[in-house]
Chimera marker file (.cmm) of the C-alpha trace (Angstrom):
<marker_set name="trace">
<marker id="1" x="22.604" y="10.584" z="5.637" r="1" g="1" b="0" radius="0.5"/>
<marker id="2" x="20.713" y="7.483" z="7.595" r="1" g="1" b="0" radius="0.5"/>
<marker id="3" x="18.247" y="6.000" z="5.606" r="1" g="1" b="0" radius="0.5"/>
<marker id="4" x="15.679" y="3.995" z="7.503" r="1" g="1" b="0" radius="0.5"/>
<marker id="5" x="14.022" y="1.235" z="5.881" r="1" g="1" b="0" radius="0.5"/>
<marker id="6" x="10.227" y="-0.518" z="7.671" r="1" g="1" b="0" radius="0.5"/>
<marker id="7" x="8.684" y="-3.623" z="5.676" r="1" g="1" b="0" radius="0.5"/>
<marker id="8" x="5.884" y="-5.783" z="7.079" r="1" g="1" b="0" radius="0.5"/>
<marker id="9" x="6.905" y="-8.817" z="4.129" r="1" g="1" b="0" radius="0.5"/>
<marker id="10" x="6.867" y="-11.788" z="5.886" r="1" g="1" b="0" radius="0.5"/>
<marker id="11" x="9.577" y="-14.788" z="5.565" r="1" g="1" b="0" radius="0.5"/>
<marker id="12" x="12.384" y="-12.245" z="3.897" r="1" g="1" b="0" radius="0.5"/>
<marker id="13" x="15.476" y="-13.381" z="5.003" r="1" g="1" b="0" radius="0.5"/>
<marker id="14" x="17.044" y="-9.882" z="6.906" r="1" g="1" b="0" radius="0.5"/>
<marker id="15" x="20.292" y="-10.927" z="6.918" r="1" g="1" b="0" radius="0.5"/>
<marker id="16" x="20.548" y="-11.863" z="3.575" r="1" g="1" b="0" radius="0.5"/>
<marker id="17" x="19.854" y="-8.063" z="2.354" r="1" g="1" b="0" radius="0.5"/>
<marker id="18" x="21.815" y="-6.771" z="4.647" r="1" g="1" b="0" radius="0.5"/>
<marker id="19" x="24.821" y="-8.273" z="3.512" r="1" g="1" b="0" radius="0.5"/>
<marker id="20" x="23.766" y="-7.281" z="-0.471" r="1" g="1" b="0" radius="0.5"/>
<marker id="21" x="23.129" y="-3.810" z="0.798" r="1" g="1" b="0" radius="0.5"/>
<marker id="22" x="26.677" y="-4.298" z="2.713" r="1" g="1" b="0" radius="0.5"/>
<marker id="23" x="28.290" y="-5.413" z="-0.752" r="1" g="1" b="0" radius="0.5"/>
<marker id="24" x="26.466" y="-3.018" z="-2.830" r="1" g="1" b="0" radius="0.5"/>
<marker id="25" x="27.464" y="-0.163" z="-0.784" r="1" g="1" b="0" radius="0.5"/>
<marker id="26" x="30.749" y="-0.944" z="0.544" r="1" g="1" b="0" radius="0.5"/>
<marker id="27" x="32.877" y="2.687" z="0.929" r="1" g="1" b="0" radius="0.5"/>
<marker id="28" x="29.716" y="4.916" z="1.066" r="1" g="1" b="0" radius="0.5"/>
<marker id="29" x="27.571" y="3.501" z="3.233" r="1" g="1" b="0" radius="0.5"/>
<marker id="30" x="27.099" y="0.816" z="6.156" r="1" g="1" b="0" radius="0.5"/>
<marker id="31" x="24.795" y="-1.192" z="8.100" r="1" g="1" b="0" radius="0.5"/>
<marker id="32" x="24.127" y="0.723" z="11.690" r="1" g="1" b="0" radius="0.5"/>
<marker id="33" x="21.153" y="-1.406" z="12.941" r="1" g="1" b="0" radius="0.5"/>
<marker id="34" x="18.056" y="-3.307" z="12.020" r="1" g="1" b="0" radius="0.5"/>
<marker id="35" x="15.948" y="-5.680" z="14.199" r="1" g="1" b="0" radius="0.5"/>
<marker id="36" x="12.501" y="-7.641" z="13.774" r="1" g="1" b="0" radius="0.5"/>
<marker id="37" x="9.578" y="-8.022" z="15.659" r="1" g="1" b="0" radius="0.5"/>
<marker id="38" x="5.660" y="-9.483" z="15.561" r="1" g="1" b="0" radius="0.5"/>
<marker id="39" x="4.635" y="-6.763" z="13.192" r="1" g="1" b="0" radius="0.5"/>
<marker id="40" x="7.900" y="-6.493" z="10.243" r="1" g="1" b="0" radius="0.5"/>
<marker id="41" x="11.799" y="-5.578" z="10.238" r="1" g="1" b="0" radius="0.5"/>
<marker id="42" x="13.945" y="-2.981" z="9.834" r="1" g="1" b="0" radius="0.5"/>
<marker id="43" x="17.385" y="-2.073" z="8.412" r="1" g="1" b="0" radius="0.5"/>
<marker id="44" x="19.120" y="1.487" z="9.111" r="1" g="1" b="0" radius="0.5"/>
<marker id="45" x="21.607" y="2.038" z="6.521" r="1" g="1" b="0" radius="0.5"/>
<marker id="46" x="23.894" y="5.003" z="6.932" r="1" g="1" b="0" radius="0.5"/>
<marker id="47" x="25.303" y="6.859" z="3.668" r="1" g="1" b="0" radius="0.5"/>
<marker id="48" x="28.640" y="8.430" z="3.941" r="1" g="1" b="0" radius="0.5"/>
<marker id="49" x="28.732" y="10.615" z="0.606" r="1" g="1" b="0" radius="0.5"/>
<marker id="50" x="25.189" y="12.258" z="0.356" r="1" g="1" b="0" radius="0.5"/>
<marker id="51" x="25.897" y="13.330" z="-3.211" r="1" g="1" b="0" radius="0.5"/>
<marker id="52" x="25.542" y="9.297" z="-3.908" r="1" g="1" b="0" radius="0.5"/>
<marker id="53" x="22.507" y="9.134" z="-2.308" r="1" g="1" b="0" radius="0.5"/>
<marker id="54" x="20.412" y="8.577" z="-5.298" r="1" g="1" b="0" radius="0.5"/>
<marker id="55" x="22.722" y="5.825" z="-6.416" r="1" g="1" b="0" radius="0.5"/>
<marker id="56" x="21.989" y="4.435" z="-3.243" r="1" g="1" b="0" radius="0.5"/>
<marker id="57" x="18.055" y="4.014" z="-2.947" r="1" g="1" b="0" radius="0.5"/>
<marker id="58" x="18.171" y="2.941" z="-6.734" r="1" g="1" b="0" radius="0.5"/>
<marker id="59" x="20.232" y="-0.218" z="-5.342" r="1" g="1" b="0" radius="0.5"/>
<marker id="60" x="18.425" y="-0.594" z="-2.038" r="1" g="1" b="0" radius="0.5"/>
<marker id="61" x="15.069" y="-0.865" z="-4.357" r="1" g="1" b="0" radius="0.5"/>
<marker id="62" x="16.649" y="-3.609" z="-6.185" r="1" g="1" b="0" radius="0.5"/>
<marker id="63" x="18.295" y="-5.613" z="-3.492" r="1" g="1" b="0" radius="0.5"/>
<marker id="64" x="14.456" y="-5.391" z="-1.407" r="1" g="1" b="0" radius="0.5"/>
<marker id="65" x="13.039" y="-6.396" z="-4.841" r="1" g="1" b="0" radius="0.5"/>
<marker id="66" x="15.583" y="-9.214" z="-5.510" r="1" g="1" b="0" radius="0.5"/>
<marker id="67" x="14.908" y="-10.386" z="-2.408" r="1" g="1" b="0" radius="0.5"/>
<marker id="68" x="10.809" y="-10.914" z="-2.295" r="1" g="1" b="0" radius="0.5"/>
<marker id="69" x="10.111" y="-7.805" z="-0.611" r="1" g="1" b="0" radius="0.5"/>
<marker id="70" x="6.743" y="-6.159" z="-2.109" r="1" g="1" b="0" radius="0.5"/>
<marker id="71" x="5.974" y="-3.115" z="0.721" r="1" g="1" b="0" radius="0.5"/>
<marker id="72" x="8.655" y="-1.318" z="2.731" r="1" g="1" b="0" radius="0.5"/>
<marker id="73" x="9.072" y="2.129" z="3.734" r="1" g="1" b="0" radius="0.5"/>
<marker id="74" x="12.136" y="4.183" z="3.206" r="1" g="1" b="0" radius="0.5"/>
<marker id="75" x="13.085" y="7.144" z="5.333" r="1" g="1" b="0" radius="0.5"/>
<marker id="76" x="15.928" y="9.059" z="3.711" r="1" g="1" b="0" radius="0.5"/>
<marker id="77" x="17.236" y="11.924" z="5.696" r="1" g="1" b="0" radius="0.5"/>
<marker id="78" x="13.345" y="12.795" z="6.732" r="1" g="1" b="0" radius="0.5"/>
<marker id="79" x="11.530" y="12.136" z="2.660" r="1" g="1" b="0" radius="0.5"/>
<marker id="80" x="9.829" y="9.200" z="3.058" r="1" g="1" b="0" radius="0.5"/>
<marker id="81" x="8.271" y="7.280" z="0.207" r="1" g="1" b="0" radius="0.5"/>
<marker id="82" x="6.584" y="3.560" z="-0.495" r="1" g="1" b="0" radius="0.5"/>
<marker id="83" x="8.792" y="0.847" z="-2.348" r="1" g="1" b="0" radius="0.5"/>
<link id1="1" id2="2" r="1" g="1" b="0" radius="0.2"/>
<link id1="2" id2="3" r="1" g="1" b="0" radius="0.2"/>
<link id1="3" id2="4" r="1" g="1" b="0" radius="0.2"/>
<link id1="4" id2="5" r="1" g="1" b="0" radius="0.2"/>
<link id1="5" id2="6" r="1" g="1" b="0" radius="0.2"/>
<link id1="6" id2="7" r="1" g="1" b="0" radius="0.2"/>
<link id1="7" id2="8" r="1" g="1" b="0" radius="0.2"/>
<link id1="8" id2="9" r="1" g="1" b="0" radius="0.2"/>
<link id1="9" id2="10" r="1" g="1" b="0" radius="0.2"/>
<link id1="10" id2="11" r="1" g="1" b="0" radius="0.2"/>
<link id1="11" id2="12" r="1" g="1" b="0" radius="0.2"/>
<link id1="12" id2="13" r="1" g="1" b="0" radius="0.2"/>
<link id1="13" id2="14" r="1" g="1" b="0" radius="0.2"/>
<link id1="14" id2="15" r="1" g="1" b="0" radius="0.2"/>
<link id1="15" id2="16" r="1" g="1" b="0" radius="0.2"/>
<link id1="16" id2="17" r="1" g="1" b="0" radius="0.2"/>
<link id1="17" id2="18" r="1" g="1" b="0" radius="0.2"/>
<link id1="18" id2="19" r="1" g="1" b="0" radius="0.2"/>
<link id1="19" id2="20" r="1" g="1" b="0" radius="0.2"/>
<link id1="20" id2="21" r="1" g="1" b="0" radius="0.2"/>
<link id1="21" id2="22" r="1" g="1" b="0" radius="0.2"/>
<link id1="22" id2="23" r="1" g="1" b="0" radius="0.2"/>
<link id1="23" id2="24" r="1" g="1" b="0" radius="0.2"/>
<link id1="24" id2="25" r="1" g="1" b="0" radius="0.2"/>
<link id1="25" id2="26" r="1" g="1" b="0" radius="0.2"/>
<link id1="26" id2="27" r="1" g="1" b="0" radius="0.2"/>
<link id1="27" id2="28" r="1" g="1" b="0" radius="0.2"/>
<link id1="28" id2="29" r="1" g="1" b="0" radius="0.2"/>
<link id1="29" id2="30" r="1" g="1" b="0" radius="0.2"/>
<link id1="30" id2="31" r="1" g="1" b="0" radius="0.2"/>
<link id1="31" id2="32" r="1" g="1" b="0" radius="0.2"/>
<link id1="32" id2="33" r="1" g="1" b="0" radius="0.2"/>
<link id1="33" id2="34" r="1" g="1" b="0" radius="0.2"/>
<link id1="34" id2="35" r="1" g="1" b="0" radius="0.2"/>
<link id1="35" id2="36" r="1" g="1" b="0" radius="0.2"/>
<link id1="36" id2="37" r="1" g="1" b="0" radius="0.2"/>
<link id1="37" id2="38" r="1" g="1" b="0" radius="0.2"/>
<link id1="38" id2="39" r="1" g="1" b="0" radius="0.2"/>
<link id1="39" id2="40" r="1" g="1" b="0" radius="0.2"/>
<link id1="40" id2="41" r="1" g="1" b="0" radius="0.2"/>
<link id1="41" id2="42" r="1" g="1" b="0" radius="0.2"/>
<link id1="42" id2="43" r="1" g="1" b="0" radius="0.2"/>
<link id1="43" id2="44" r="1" g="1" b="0" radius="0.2"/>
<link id1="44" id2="45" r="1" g="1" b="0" radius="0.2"/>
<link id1="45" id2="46" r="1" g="1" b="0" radius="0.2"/>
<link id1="46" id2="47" r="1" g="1" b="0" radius="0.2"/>
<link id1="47" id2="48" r="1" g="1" b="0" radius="0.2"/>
<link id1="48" id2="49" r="1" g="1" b="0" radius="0.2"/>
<link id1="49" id2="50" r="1" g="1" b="0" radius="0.2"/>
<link id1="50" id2="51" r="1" g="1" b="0" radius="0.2"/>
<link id1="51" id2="52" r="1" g="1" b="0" radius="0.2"/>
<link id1="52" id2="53" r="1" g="1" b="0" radius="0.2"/>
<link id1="53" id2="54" r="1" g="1" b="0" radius="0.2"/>
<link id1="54" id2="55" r="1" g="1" b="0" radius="0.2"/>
<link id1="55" id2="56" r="1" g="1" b="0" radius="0.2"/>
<link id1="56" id2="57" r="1" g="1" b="0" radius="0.2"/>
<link id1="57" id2="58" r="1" g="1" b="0" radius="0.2"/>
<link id1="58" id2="59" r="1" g="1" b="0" radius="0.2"/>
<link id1="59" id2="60" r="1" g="1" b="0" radius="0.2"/>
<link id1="60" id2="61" r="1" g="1" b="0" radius="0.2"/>
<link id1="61" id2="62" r="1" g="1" b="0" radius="0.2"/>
<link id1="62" id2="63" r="1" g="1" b="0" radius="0.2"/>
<link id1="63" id2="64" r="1" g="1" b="0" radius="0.2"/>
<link id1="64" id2="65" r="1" g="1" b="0" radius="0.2"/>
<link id1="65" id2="66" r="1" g="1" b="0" radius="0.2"/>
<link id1="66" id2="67" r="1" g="1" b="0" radius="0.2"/>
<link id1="67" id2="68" r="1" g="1" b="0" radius="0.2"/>
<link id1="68" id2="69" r="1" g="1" b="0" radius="0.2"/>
<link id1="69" id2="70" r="1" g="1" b="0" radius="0.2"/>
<link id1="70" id2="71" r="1" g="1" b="0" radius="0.2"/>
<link id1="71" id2="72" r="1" g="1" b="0" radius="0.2"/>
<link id1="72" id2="73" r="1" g="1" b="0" radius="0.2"/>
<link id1="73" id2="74" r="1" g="1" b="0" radius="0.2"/>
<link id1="74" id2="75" r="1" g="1" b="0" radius="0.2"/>
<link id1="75" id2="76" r="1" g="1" b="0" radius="0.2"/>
<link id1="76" id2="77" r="1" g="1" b="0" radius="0.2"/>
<link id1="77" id2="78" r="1" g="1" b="0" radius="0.2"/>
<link id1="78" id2="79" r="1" g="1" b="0" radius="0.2"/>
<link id1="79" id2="80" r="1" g="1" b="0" radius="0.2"/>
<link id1="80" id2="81" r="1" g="1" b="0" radius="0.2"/>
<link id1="81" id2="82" r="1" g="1" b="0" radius="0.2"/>
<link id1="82" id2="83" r="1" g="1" b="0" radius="0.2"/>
</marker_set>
């Protein structure tokens, strides 16, 4: 399942949760893109076993938290919800 995530936070370092989502994820999901631009960032995160999805957004909401972000939008597999 891809899970897109869209944040408009300002000064969050991208990289840095990337490679905590990497970590936090390793063997059931990856990193497949992400880029930043004048109006926010983005991360796609693709997740291998869907029946861990919940797991999953439960530790992407903490790594964005951990790491200052207050809005983002999450895209997973078409449901999209608020941070």
């Amino acid at each position: 399942m891809d899970i897109f995530i869209y944040s408009t936070t300002p000064g969050v370092a991208r990289d840095e949760i990337e490679d905590a989502l990497e970590a936090a994820h390793e063997g059931v999901g990856e990193i497949t893109g992400g880029g930043a631009g004048e109006n926010g960032w983005n991360i796609d995160l693709c997740v291998s076993d869907c029946q861990k999805t919940e797991e999953v957004l439960h530790v992407l909401r903490d790594v964005l938290r951990r790491h200052g972000v207050m809005e983002a939008t999450i895209d997973a597999g078409g449901t999209g919800f608020s941070l």
